[in-house]
N, C-alpha and C positions, 0 to 999 in steps of 0.2 A: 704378492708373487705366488701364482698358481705352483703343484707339485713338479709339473715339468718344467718351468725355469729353474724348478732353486734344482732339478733333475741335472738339466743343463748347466747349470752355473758350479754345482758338485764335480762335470763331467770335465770342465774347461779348467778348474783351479788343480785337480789329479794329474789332468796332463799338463798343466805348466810346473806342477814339482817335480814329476817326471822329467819334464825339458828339463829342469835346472840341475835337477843329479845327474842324470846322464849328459849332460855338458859338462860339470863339474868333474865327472871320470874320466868321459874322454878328454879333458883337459890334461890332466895327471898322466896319461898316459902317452900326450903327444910331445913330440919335440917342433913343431912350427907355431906354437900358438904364440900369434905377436898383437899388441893393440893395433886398432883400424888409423890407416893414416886420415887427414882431413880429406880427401876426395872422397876415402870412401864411407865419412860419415854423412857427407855430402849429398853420395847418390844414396845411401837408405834415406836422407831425407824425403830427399825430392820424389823420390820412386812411392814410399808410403806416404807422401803427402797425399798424390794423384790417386792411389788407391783408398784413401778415405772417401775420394771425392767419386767414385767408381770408376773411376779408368784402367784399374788393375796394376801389381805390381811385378808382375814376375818378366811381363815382355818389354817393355820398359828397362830391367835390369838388367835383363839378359843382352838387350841391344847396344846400352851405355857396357858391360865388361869384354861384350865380344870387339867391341869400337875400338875401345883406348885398354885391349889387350889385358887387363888386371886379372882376372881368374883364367885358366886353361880351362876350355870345353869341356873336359871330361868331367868337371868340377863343380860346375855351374848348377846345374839340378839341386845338389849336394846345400851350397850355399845359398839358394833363393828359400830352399825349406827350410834351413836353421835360421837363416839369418831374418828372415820376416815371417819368425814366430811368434814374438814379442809384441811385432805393431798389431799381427793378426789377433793376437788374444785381446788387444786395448782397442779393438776395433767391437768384436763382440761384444765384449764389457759394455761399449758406448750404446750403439745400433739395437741391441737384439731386442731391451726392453723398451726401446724407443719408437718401433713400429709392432703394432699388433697381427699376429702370424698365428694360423692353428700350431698352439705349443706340439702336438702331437706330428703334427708334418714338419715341422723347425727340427725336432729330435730325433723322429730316422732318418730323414734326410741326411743330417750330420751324422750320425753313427755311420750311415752305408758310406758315407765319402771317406770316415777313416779307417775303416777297415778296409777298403778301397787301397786307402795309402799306403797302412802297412805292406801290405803285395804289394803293390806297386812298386815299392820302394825297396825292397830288397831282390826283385828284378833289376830294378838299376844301376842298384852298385857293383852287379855281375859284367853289365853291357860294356861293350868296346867302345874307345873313344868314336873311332866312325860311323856306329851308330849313335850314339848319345849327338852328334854333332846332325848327323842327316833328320833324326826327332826332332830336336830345336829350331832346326831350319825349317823345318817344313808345320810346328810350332808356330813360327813368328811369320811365314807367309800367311796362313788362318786367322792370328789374330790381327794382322794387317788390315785381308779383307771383310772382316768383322766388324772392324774401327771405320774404314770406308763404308759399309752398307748402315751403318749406324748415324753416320755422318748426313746421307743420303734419303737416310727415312724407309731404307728396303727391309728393314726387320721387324717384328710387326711389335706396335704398341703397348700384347697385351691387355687382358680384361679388368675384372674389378674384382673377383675372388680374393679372399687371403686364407683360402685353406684349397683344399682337392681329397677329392674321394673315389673310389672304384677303379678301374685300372690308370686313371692318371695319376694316384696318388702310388701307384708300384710305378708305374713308368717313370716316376718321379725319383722314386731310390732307387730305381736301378739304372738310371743316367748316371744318379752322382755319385754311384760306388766307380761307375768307369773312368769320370772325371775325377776323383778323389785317386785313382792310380793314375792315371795322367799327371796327372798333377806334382808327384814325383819324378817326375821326369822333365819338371822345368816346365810343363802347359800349364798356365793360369787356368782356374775355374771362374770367374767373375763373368767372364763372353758370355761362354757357352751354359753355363749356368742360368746367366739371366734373360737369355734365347729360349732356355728348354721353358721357362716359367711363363717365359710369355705365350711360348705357341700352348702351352695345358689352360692358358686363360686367367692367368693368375695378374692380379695387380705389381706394376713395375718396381715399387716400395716393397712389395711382399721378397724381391730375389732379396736387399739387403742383410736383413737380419740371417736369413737361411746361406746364401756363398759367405757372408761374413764369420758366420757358428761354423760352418763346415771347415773354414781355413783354421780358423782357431785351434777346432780339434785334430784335424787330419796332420797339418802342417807339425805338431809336435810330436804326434806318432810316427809320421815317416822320419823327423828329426833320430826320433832314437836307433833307428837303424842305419842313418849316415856317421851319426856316431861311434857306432860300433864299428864301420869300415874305414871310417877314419876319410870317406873321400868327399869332401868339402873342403873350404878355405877358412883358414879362421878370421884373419884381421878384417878380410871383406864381410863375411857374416859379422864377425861384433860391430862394423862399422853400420851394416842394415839394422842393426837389433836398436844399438842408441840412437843412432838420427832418425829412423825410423817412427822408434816411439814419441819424440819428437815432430815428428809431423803427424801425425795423427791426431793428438792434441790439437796442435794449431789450425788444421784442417775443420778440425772439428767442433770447435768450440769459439774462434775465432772468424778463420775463411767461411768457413760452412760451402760459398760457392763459388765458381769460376765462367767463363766463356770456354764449358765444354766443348763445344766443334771445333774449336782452335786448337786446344789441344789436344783433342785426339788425331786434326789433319796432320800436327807436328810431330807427334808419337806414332802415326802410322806412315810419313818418310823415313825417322829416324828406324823403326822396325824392320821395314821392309829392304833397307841397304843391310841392316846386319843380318835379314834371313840369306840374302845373296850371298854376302861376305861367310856365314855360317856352312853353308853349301859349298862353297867353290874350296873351303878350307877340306870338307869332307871325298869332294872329289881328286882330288889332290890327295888325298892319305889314302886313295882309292890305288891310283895310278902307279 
């Protein structure tokens, strides 16, 4: 293990004690916090199983809460960042040393996304529900057509690099500091993440370990600022965090893989009806 992994690996175990005191307070200090029913251990299953396997987790959950109604909109952002903080970290853990990446572009990379989130993320816990709702929707139209062009072969394949130098390697973190505040707001980085890597030429293996390290970190620093506003859910988040890491595991060390285009043709219907449904709820609190 070179100095920038055990850098990284120092960087990922601070913020997951971090996650865990600052969940342990705002525990103490809430009155809703209830255990996850089985549905909702259910969808962090199923939600991080698919994101081990790269199909991302956040639109996906957002489309199954906004569906069958379990978190209120304004919420959601809140509970996709705590609640698949856990699988994101047991996802790093697995991945990061699993594929060889210049450690040096794995590490800023991930540092701009989470510094990225902090901002990000205490802009969101200010936003009105009708914006948080018009973001998501317009969220899950994107990664619809992302899922479709991916399906289709319209995005491009990517080189064979596993590092970047000279302005692609800044164009590089300063994409994922915007996606890393995005990302607070309920947008997956996995898409558009592993879009950006391929257009700088970078090998398709090389986004893993990098959107995987970036959610890991980012994910429990915008955590402790939804903590502090308290605007998240809990029993749905505790529900992503166990079944979650739960499929991750089994994804990973079991499945390993699937008939990708199937499921993302089925996770970009099911997306695409909840960005509508997300929308028309927004225009409606408009009216």
């Amino acid at each position: 293990m070179n100095s920038a992994q055990l850098a990284f690996y120092l960087a990922i175990s601070l913020a997951g004690v971090a996650f865990i005191i600052g969940g342990i307070r705002a525990a103490r200090r809430s009155s809703t916090v209830r255990w996850p029913t089985p549905i909702e251990l259910v969808i962090g299953f199923v939600t991080d199983f698919l994101d081990t396997l790269g199909i991302g987790s956040f639109a996906p959950t957002t489309a199954i809460y906004k569906l069958r109604r379990i978190v209120p909109d304004e919420l959601i952002p809140g509970t996709l960042n705590v609640g698949h903080t856990p699988s994101a970290i047991a996802e790093a853990l697995i991945f990061v040393t699993a594929i060889l990446v210049d450690p040096l572009l794995l590490v800023t990379v991930v540092g701009s996304a989470a510094a990225g989130a902090w901002l990000g993320a205490g802009v969101v816990a200010r936003l009105p529900r009708r914006a948080i709702q018009v973001t998501m929707g317009v969220a899950l139209l994107i990664a619809g057509v992302v899922f479709t062009a991916m399906n289709l072969n319209a995005l491009p394949g990517g080189g064979t690099a596993m590092s970047l130098g000279g302005w692609k390697f800044g164009l590089a973190v300063g994409i994922n500091f915007v996606l890393g505040a995005l990302m607070s707001a309920g947008i997956g980085l996995y898409a558009p993440c592993m879009v950006t890597l391929a257009l700088l030429g970078m090998h398709p293996l090389a986004a893993f370990p990098i959107m995987m390290g970036a959610c890991a970190l980012l994910q429990p620093v915008a955590s402790l600022r939804f903590f502090q506003t308290g605007k998240f859910a809990w029993g749905p988040s505790l529900g992503l965090s166990f079944g979650g890491v739960i499929g991750v595991l089994i994804a990973a060390y079991i499945v390993k893989s699937l008939p990708l285009v199937a499921l993302r043709w089925l996770v970009t219907v099911v997306i695409a009806y909840a960005a509508f449904a997300m929308l028309r709820s927004a225009s409606r609190a408009q009216s």
